[in-house]
C-alpha positions, 0 to 999 in steps of 0.5 A, a space after each residue: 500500500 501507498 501512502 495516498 492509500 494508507 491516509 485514505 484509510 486512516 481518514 475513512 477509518 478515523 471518519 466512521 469511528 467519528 460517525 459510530 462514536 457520534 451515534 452510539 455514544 454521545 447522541 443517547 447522552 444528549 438525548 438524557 440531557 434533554 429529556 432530564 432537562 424537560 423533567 426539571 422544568 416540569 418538577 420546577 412547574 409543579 414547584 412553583 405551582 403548589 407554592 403559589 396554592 400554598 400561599 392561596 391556601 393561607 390567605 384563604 385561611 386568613 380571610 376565613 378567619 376574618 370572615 368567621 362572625 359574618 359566616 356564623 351570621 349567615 348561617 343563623 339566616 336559616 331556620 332550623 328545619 328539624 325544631 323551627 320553634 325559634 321562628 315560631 317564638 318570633 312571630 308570637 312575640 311579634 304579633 303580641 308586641 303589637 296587639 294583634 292576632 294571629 294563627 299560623 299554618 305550615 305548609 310542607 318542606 320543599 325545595 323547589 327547582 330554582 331555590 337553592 334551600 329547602 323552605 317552608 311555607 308559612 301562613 299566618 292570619 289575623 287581625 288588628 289595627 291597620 298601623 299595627 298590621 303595617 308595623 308588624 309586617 314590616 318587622 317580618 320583613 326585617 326579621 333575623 331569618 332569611 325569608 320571603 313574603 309571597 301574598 299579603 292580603 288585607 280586608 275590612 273584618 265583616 261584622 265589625 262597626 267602622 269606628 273599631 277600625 279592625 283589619 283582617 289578615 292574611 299572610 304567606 311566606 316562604 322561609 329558607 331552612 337549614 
């Protein structure tokens, strides 16, 4: 062989060498790099992620906790369903302070398509002076429960003289339950 045919063959040689050791060696090896490099980034994701929840998380707590009267508040909007005597005592002291008659009547415990609670329907009937109607309806209105007042009719009683001025009653309501 010639010294032209010996480069030859030492650069052919050398050049498939330098190819097989590219492919097989250092190719998988950057290929490690990348994909180790793209699972550091996503573990750095997750990271910053359940960081930025973890400080959600606290300032949740510590709005809740600010917020923990107004809660409580809110739930005593809601008459208790199993024992609704509170609201009962509510409305006989509130008939009472004003001089007024009145029954009540419960409907059945619903909860109908586009209420977001159950209720109960409440009926109540009566009489009195029509001030005191007035007075009194509105502090159903204004009462510590969460309610709504569906029909309000009044009439002049039968049988009564002008000069008594008393006024029938009648009432619906729906009150919002627990």
């Amino acid at each position: 062989m010639r010294a032209r045919q010996k480069i030859i063959v030492a650069v052919l040689s050398f050049g498939t060498f330098s190819i097989l050791f590219l492919g097989l060696v250092l190719y998988p090896v950057f290929q490690g790099v990348v994909r180790d490099h793209k699972e550091v980034l996503a573990y750095r994701r997750e990271l910053l992620q359940l960081r930025a929840d973890q400080e959600g998380s606290s300032e949740f707590g510590k709005i809740a906790g600010q917020y923990a009267g107004e809660f409580q508040r809110m739930e005593n909007l809601f008459v208790d369903g199993d024992a609704p005597i509170a609201l009962f005592r509510f409305l006989d002291e509130a008939a009472a302070s004003f001089g007024l008659r009145a029954e009540k009547a419960l409907g059945s415990l619903q909860r109908l398509r586009g209420d977001r609670w159950s209720s109960l329907e409440v009926r109540l009937a009566g009489d009195g002076s029509y001030p005191d109607i007035m007075a009194f309806l509105q502090k159903i209105e204004n009462a510590p429960y969460l309610l709504e007042v569906k029909t309000f009719n009044m009439s002049q009683k039968r049988g009564v003289q002008q000069s008594q001025e008393r006024i029938e009653f009648s009432l619906s309501m729906k009150v919002f339950m627990k």
